[in-house]
N, C-alpha and C positions, 0 to 999 in steps of 0.2 A: 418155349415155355408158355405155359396160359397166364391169366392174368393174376389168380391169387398164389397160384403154387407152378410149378412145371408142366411139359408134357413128359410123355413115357421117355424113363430114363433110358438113358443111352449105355451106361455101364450097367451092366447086368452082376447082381451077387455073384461071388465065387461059390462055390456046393463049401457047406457048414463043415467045417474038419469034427472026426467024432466025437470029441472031448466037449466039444460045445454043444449050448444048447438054445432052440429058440425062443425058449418063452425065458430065458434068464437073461436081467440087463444089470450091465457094471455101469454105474455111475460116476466118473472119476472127478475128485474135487480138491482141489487145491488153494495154500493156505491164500486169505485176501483176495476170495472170490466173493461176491457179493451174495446175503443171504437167500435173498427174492430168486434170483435166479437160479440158484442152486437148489432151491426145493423143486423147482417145477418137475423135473422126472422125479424127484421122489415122489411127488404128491400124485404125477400120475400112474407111475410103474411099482409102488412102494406098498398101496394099500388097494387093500381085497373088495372090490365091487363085485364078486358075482351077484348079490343077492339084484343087483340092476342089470344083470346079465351080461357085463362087462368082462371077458377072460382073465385070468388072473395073471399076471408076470410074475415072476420072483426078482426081487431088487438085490443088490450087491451094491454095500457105497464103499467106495475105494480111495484109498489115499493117495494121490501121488506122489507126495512126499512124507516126510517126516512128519506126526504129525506133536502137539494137536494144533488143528489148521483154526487159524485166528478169520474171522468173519465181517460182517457188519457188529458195529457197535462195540467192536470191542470182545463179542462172543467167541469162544472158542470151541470147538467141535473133535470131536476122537472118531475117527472111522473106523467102523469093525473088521474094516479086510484092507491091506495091502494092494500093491499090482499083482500080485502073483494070481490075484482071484478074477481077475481079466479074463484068464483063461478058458475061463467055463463061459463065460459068457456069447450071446449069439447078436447082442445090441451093445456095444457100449456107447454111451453119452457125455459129453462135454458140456458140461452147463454152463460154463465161463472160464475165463482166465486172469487173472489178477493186473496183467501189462502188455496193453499192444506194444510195447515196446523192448519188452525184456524174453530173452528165450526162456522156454518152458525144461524141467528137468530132462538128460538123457533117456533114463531110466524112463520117464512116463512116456518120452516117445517111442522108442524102442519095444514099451509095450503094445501102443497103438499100433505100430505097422505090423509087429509080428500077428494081431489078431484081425484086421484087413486082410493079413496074407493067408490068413483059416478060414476067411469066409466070414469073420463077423462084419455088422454093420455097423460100421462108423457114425457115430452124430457128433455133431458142435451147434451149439446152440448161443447166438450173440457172439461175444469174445472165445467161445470157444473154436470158432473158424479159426481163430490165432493159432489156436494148438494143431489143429491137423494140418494148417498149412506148414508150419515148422518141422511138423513128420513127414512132408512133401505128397500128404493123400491129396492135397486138394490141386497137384500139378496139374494144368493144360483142362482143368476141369472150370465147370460154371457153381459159384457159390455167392452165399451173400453172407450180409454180417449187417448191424445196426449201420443205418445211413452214415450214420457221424465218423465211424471207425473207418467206413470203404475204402476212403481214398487213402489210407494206409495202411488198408491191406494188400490194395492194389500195388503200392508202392515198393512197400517192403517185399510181396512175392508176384513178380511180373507172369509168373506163370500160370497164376492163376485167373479167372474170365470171371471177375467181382462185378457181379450185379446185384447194386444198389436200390433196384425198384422192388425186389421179390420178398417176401413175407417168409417164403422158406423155397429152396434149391432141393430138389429130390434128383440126385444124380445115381440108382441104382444102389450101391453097395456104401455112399459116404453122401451124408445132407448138411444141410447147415439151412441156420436160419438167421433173421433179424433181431431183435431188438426181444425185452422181457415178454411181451404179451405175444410175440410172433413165436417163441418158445412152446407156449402150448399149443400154437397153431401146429408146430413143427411133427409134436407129442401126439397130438389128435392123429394129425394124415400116419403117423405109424401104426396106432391101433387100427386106424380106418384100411392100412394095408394091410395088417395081418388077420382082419375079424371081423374086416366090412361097415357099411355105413351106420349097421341097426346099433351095434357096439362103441363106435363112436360116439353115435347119435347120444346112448345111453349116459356115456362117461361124460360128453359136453353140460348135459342137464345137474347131472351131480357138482359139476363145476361151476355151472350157471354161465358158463361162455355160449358163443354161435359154437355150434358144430364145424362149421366152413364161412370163415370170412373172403368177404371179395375185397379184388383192390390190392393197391400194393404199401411201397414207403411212400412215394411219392409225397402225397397228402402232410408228412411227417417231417420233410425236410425244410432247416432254416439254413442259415450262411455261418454254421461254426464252421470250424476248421485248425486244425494245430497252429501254434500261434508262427513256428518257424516259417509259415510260407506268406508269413504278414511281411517280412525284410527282404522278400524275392525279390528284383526289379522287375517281374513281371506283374507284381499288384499295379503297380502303377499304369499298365495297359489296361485292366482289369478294369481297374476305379476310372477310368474311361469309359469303357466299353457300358457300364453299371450306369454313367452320368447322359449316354447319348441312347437309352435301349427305346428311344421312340423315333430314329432314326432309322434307316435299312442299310444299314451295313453288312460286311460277311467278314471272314477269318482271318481272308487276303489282306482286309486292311486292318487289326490287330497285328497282323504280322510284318506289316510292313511301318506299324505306329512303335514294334519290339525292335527293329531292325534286324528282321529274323527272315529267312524264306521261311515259304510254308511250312517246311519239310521239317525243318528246324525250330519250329514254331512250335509245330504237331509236337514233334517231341518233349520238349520240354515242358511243356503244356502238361501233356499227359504223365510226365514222369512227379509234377508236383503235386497234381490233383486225381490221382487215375483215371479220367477222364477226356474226351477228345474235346477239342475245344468250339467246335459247331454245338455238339451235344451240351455243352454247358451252355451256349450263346441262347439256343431253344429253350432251356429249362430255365435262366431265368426272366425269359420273354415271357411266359407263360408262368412262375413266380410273381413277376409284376401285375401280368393281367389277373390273377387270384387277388392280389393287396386292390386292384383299382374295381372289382367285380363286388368287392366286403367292403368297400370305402368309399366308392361314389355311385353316380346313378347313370355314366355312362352307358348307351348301347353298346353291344357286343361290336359292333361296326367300326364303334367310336374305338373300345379297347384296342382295337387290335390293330389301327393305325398308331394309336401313342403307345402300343409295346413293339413297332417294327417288323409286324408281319406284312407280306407283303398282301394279304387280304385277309377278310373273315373268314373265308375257307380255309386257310393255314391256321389259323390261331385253332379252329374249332377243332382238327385235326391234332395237334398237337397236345390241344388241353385233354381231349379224350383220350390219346393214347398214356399220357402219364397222370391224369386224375381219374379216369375211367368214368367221365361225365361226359357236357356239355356246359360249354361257360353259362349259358341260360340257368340251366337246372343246378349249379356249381352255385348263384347267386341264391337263387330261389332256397335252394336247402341252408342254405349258409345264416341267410333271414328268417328262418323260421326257426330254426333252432336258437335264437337270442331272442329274449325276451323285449317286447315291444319296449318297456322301461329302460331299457339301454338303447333305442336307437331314436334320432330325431325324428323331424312329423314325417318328414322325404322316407324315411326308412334307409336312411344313409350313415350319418358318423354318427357316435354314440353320444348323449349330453351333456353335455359338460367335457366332452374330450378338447385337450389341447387345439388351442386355432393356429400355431407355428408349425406349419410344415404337415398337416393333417387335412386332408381332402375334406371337404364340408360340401356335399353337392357334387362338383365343378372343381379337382383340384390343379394344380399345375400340372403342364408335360411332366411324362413320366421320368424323364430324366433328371426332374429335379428331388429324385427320392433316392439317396442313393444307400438309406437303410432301412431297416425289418421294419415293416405296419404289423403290429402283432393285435391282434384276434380284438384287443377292446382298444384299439383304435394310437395309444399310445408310441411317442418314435422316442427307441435310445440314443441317448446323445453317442452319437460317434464320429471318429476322424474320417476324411475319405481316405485315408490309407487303409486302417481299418475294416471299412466297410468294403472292402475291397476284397483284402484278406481271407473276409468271412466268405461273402460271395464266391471264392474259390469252390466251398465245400458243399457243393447242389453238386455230385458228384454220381449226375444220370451216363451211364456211357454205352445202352445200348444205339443202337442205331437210327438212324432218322428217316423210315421211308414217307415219302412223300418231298420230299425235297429234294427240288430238282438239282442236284448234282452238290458237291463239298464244297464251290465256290460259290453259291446260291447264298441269301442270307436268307434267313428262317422268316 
């Protein structure tokens, strides 16, 4: 996969069955779907740009169930077509789903695979990964979903290869994408596949977005996480591992702090947070070194010994392949975008920010932070069970090269 989107997919479309068509997209919405998100293929498949030389699509909004589908606010919505107008279609789109946690209607799945199995293309957009993974398109396949949800997408369907770093998964014949704004990122790369970059180009401007963002979630991820895997007995390894991350530790000893072997360790690890657990150990070593890179004035040399790398060439490495910087230039941009009035004379904590637990200069080992430095310098009160908990939910799980071997610590 590249850095903002994929490489060339590996499932190749089925040939269009003839009832369908490609320039017509079914939009399917269902009720206590959030409204933001549900407009975004309207807004971009729904209305007539040619005069910007944008090709035109024909929109189809479809109901998946009964309607009328209740929304934000209270608003309630009447879709002009049913499932049955699925049919025609050569795109349909999933802009959301009302519950990662609750299955989606028979009827609207059974719609989706039948027109997968004609050759249309699948989207899910944000929560809508929920929906296609429920119709079983997104089996043995690579897809993402907003960072927050991942680890319960991964969870609830093990078959699916949830990557949390990507902006949008372009797997051939079925996509999915991140989070609301990663939505039209998703929207764009479609037009930009069916009509090239000048057409994109054209639609981005009318929108006022970039035409192609770089970069991933990364950037986006804090330590939420469903609140069930706060009472795991494995937070308590966690809320360790969180209290000593300027130590060099590796997995082995988390597993052996669980009384767990490895193997056992892996497992379960991975089955609460979908992620493996070196992968989590790296992401938030490099977590911390962002909080101590926006908050004090260490060198990068200094960071990356109080976040447990085993030198600056690891940390540099690690920070680039999941912020797509360099900690230097991570810092550098980070200060230039806040206004000199919010930062001391150092160009370090902000003025007037809390002096409890708040790096000023020179803060404590990193282990003594064992929750969120959020952006204007403030720390919420939290338990270390807690903060533990949350820390679960940095839920990076592609792979780690550069690191010498799974017993290595990052």
């Amino acid at each position: 996969m590249s850095h903002d989107s994929t490489a060339a997919p590996e499932n190749a479309a089925r040939k269009l069955s003839g009832r369908r068509r490609k320039e017509i997209v079914a939009v399917l919405l269902f009720s206590g779907g959030p409204i933001f998100e549900s407009s975004i293929p309207l807004s971009v498949f729904g209305v007539d740009r040619q005069d910007a030389g944008v090709p035109r699509y024909r929109l189809l909004v479809c109901g998946g169930e009964e309607g009328p589908l209740r929304t934000t606010g209270g608003l309630e919505l009447t879709a002009p077509h049913g499932l049955e107008a699925i049919s025609r279609a050569g795109t349909v789109v999933v802009p959301a789903w009302r519950s990662i946690t609750s299955p989606p209607p028979d009827d609207a799945l059974d719609a989706l695979r039948r027109a997968h199995e004609e050759g249309a293309r699948i989207v899910g957009l944000c929560t809508g990964a929920f929906v296609l993974a429920a119709a079983g398109l997104l089996d043995g396949r690579p897809a993402t979903t907003h960072w927050m949800y991942a680890p319960t997408l991964a969870k609830r369907y093990p078959s699916v290869h949830v990557d949390p770093r990507e902006l949008f998964v372009d797997d051939g014949d079925v996509l999915t994408s991140a989070g609301t704004a990663a939505g039209i990122d998703l929207c764009l790369h479609i037009v930009r596949t069916d009509h090239g970059n000048e057409a994109a180009g054209a639609l981005a401007r009318r929108l006022v977005v970039p035409p192609r963002r770089s970069g991933g979630q990364e950037r986006y991820l804090d330590r939420s996480l469903p609140e069930e895997i706060g009472a795991d007995p494995l937070a308590e390894v966690v809320a360790w591992a969180l209290e000593h991350l300027h130590e060099q530790f590796d997995v082995e000893t988390l597993a052996a702090r669980a009384y767990m072997s490895r193997r056992t360790f892996d497992r379960r690890f991975r089955s609460l947070t979908g992620s493996a657990p070196l992968q989590w150990l790296i992401t938030q070593r490099v977590l911390q070194a962002q909080r101590l890179l926006e908050t004090s004035d260490y060198s990068v040399d200094e960071v990356a010994g109080r976040c447990g790398f085993r030198s600056p060439v690891a940390l540099r490495g690690h920070f680039r392949r999941q912020l797509g910087s360099s900690p230097a230039a991570y810092r550098a941009a980070y200060r230039a975008r806040r206004p000199q009035a919010e930062r001391g004379q150092d160009g370090g904590s902000p003025q007037g920010a809390p002096t409890g637990g708040v790096p000023t200069g020179r803060p404590e080992p990193a282990g003594h932070h064992v929750t969120q430095l959020h952006p204007d310098g403030a720390v919420p009160h939290q338990s270390r069970r807690t903060a533990a908990a949350g820390a679960l939910g940095s839920p990076l799980t592609a792979s780690a090269p550069g690191v010498p071997g799974q017993r290595s610590a990052p």
